[in-house]
VEXNULO-400198 format. One record per atom (N, C-alpha, C): residue number from 0; atom name; x, y, z; residue in one letter. Coordinates in steps of 0.1 Angstrom, whole numbers, plus 2048, in hexadecimal, padded with zeros to 3 digits. Example, Ala and Ser with C-alpha at 12.3 -4.5 7.8 and 13.67 -1.06 7.14 Angstrom:
residues 2
{0,N,{884,7C7,84E},A},
{0,CA,{87B,7D3,84E},A},
{0,C,{884,7DF,84E},A},
{1,N,{880,7EA,847},S},
{1,CA,{889,7F5,847},S},
{1,C,{881,800,84F},S},
This chain:
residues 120
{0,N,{738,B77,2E0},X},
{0,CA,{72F,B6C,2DB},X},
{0,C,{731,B5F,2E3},X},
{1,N,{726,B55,2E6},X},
{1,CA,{723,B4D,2E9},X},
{1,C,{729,B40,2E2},X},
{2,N,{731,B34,2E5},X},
{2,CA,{730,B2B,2DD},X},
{2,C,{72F,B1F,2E2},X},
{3,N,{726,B18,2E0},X},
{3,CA,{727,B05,2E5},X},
{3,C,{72E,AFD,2DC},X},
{4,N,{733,AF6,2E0},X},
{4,CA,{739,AE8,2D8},X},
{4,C,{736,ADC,2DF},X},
{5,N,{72F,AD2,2DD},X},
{5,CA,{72E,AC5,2E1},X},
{5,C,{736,ABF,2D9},X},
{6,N,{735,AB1,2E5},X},
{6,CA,{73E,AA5,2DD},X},
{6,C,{738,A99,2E9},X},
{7,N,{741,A8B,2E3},X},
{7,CA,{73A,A82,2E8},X},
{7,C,{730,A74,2E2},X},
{8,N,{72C,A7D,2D4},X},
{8,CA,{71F,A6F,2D0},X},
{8,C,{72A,A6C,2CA},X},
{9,N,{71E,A60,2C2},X},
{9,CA,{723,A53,2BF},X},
{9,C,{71B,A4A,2BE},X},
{10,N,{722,A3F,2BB},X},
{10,CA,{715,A33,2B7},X},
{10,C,{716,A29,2C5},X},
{11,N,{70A,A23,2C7},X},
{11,CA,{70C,A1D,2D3},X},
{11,C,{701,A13,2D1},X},
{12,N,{702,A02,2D6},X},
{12,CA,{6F6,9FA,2D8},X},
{12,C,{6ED,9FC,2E3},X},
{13,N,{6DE,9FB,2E3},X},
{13,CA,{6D8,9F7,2E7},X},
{13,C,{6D9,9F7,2F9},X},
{14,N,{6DB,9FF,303},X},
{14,CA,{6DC,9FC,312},X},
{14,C,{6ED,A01,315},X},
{15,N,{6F2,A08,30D},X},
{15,CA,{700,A10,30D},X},
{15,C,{700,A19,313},X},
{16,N,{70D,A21,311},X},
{16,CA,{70C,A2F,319},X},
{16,C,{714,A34,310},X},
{17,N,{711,A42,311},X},
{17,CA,{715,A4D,30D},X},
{17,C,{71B,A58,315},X},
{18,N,{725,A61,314},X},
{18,CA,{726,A70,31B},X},
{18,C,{726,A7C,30E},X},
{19,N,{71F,A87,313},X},
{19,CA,{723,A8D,309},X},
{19,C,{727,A9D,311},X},
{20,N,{728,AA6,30A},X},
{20,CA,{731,AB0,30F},X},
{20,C,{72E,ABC,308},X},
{21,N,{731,AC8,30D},X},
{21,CA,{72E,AD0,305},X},
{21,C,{735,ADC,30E},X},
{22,N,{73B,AE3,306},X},
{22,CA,{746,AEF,30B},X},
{22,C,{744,B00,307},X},
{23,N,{73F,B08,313},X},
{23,CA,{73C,B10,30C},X},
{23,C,{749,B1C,30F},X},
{24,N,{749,B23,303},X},
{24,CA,{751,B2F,307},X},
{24,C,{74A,B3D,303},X},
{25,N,{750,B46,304},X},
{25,CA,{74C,B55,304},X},
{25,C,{74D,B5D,310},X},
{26,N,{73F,B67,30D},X},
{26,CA,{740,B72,318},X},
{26,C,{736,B70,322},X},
{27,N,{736,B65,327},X},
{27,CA,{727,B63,32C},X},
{27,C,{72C,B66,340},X},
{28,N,{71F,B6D,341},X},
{28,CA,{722,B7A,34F},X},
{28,C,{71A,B6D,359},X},
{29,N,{711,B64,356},X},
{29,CA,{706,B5B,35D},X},
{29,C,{702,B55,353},X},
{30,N,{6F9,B4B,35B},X},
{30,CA,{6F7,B43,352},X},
{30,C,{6E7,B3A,358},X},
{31,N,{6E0,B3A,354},X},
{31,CA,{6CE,B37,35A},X},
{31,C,{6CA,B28,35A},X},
{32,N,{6CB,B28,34D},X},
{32,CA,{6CD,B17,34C},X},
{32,C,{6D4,B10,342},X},
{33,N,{6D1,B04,343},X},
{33,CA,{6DC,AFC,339},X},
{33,C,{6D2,AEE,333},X},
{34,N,{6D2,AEE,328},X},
{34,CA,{6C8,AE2,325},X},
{34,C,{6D0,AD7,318},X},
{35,N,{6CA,ACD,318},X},
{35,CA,{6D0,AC4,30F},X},
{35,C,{6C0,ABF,305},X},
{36,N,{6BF,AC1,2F9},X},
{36,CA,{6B8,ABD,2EE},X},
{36,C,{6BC,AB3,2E6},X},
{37,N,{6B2,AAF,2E2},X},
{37,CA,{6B2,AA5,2D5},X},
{37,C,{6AB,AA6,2CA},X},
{38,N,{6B0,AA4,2BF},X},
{38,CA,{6A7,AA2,2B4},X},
{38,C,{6AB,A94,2AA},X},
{39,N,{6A1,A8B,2AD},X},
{39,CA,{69D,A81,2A1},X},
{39,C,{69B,A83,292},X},
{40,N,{69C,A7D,289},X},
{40,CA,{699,A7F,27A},X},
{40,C,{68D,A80,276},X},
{41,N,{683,A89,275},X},
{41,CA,{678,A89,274},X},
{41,C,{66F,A90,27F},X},
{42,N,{675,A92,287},X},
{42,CA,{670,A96,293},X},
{42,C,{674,AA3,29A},X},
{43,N,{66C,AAA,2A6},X},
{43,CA,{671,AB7,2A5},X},
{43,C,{679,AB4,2B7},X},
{44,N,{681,AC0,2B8},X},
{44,CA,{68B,AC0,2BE},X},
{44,C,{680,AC2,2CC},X},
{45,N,{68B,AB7,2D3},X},
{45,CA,{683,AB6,2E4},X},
{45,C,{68F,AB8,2EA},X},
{46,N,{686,AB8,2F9},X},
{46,CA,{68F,ABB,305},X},
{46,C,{697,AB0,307},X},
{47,N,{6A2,AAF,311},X},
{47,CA,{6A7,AA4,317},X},
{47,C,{6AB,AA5,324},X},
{48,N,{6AB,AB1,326},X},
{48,CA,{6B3,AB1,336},X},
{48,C,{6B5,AC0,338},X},
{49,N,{6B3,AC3,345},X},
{49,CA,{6B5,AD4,349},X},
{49,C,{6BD,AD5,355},X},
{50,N,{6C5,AE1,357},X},
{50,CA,{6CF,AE3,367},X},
{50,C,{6CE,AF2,367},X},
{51,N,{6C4,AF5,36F},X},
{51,CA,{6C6,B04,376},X},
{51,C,{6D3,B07,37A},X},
{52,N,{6D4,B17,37B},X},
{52,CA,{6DD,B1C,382},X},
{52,C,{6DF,B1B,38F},X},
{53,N,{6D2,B12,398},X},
{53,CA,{6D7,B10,3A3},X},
{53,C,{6DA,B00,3A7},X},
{54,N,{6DD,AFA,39A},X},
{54,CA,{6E3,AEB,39B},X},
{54,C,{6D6,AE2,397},X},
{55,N,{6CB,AE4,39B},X},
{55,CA,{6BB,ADC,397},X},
{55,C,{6BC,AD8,38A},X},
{56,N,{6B7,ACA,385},X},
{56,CA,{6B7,AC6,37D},X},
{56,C,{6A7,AC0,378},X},
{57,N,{6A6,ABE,36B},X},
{57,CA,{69B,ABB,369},X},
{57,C,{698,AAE,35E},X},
{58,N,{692,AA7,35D},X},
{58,CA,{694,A9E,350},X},
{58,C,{684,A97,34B},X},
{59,N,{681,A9C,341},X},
{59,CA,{673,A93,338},X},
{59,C,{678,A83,33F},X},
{60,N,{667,A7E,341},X},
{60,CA,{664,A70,341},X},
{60,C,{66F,A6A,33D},X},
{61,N,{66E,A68,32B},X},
{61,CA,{674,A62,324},X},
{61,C,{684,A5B,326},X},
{62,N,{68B,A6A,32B},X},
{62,CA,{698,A63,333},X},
{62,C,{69E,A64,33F},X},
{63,N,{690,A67,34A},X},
{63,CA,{694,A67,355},X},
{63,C,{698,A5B,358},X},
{64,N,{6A7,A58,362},X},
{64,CA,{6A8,A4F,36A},X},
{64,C,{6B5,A49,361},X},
{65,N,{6B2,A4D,353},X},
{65,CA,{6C2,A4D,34B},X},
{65,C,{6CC,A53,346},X},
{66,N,{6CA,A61,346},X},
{66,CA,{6CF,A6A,342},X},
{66,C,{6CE,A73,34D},X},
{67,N,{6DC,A7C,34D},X},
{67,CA,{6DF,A84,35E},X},
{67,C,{6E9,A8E,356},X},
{68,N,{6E0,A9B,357},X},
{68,CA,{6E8,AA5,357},X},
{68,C,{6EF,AAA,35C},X},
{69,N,{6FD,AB1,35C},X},
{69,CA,{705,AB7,364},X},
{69,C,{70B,AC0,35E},X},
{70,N,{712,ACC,36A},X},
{70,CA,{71D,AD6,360},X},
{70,C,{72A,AD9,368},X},
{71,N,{735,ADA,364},X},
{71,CA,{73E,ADD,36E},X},
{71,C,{742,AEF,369},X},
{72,N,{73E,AF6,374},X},
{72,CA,{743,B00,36F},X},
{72,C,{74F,B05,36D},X},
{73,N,{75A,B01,372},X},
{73,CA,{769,B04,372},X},
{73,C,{76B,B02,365},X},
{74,N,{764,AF8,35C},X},
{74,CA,{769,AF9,34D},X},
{74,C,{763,AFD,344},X},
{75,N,{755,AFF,348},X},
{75,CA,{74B,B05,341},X},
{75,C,{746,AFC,338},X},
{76,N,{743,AED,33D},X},
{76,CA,{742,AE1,337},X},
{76,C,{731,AE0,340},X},
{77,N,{72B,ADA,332},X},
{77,CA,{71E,AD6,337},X},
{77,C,{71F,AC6,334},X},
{78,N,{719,AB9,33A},X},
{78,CA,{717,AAD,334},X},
{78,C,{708,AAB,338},X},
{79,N,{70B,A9C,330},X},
{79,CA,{6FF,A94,32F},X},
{79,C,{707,A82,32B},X},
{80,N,{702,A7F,337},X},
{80,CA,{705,A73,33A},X},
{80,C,{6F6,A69,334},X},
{81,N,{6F8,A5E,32E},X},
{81,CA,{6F0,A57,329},X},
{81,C,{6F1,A4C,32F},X},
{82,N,{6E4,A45,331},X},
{82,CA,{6E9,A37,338},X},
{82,C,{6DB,A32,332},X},
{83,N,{6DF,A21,32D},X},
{83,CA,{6D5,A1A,32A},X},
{83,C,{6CC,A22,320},X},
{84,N,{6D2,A21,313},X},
{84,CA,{6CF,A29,307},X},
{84,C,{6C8,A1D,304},X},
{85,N,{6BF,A27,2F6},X},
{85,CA,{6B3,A1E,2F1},X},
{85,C,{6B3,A24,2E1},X},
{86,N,{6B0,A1D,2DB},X},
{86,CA,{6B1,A22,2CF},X},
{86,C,{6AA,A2C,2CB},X},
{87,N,{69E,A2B,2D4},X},
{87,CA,{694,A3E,2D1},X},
{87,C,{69F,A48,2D4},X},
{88,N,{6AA,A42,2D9},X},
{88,CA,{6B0,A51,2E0},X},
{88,C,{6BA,A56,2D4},X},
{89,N,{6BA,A4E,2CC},X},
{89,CA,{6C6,A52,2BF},X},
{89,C,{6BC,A65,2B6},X},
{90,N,{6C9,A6B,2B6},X},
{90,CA,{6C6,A79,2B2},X},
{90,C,{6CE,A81,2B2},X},
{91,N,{6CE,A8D,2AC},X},
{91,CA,{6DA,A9A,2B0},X},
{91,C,{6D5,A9D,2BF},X},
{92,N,{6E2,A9D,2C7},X},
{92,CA,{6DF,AA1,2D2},X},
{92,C,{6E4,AB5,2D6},X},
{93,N,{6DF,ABC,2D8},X},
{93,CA,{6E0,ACB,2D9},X},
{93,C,{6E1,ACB,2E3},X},
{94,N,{6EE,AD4,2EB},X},
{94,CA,{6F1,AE0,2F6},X},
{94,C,{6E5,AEE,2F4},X},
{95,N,{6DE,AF0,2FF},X},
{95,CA,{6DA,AFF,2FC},X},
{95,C,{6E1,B08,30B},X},
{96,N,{6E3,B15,30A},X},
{96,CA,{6E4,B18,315},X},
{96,C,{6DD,B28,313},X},
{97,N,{6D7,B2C,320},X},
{97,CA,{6D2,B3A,321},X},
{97,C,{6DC,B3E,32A},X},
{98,N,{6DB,B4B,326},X},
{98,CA,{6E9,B4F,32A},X},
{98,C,{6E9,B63,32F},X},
{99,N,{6F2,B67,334},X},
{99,CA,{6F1,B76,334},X},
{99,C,{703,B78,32F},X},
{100,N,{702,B85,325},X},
{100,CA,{710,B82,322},X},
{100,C,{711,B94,323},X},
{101,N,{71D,B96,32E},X},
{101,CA,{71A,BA0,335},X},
{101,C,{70E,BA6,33C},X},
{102,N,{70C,BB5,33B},X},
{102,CA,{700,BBA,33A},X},
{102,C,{6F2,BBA,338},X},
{103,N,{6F8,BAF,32D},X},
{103,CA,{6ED,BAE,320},X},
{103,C,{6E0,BA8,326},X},
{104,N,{6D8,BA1,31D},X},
{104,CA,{6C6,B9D,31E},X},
{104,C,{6CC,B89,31F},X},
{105,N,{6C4,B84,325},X},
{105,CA,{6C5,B74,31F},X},
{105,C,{6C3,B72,310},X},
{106,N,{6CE,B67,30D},X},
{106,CA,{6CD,B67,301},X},
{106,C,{6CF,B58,302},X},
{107,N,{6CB,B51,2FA},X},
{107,CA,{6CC,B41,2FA},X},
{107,C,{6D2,B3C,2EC},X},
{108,N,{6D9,B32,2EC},X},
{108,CA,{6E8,B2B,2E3},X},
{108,C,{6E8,B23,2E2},X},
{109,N,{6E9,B18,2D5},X},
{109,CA,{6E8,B10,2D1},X},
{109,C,{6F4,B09,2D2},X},
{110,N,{6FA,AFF,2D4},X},
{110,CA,{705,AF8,2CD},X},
{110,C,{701,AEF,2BF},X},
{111,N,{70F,AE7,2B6},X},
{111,CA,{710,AE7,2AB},X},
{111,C,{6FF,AD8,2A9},X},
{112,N,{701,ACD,2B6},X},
{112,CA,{6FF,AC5,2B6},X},
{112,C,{709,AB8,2B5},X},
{113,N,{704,AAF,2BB},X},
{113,CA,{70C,AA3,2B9},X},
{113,C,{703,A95,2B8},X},
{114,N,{709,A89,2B1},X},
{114,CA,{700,A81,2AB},X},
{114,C,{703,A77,2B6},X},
{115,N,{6F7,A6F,2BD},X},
{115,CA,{6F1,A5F,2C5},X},
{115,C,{6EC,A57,2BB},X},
{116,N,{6F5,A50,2B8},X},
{116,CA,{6EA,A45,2B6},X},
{116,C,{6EA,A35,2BC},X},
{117,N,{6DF,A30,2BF},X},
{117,CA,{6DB,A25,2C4},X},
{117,C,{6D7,A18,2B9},X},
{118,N,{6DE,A0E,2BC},X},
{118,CA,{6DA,A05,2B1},X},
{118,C,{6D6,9FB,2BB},X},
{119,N,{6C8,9F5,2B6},X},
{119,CA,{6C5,9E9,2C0},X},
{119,C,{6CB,9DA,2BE},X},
């Protein structure tokens, strides 16, 4: 079995920064991509940032240019670096990863979440 754990949020003003983290363990044989989500109160869960298996990274309008995803694989650590936070960015932030574990079919994994919040 697959497991994420993030860590990291927190409360932060207005133009702060944030790191957050997220550690995966299991059986995992490869691994396709790696994505960081959000969800607001009221609102449905969006993207935030993507890192192919061949390092490519991807990021919505919204936080390009502030937010930079990264993974180190020796620890099996994904991040997400926040810079120049905004109060829209306050939310549970989610780990996803697709993944092959062994043999098996892709299968994609949630972590628990972890809370941003932005106060202006």
């Amino acid at each position: 079995q697959v497991q994420l754990v993030e860590s990291g949020g927190g409360a932060v003003q207005a133009g702060g920064s944030l790191r957050l983290s997220c550690v995966a363990s299991g059986t995992i044989s490869s691994i396709d991509f790696l994505r960081w989500y959000r969800q607001a109160p009221g609102k449905q869960r969006e993207l935030v940032a993507i890192i192919i298996n061949n390092g490519a990274t991807n990021y919505p309008d919204y936080v390009k240019g502030r937010f930079t995803i990264s993974r180190d694989s020796a620890t099996s650590t994904l991040y997400l670096q926040m810079n120049g936070l905004k109060p829209e960015d306050t939310g549970v932030y989610y780990c996803n990863a697709v993944v092959r574990t062994g043999a098996g079919p892709l299968s994609t994994h949630w972590g628990q979440g972890t809370q941003v919040t932005v106060s202006s």
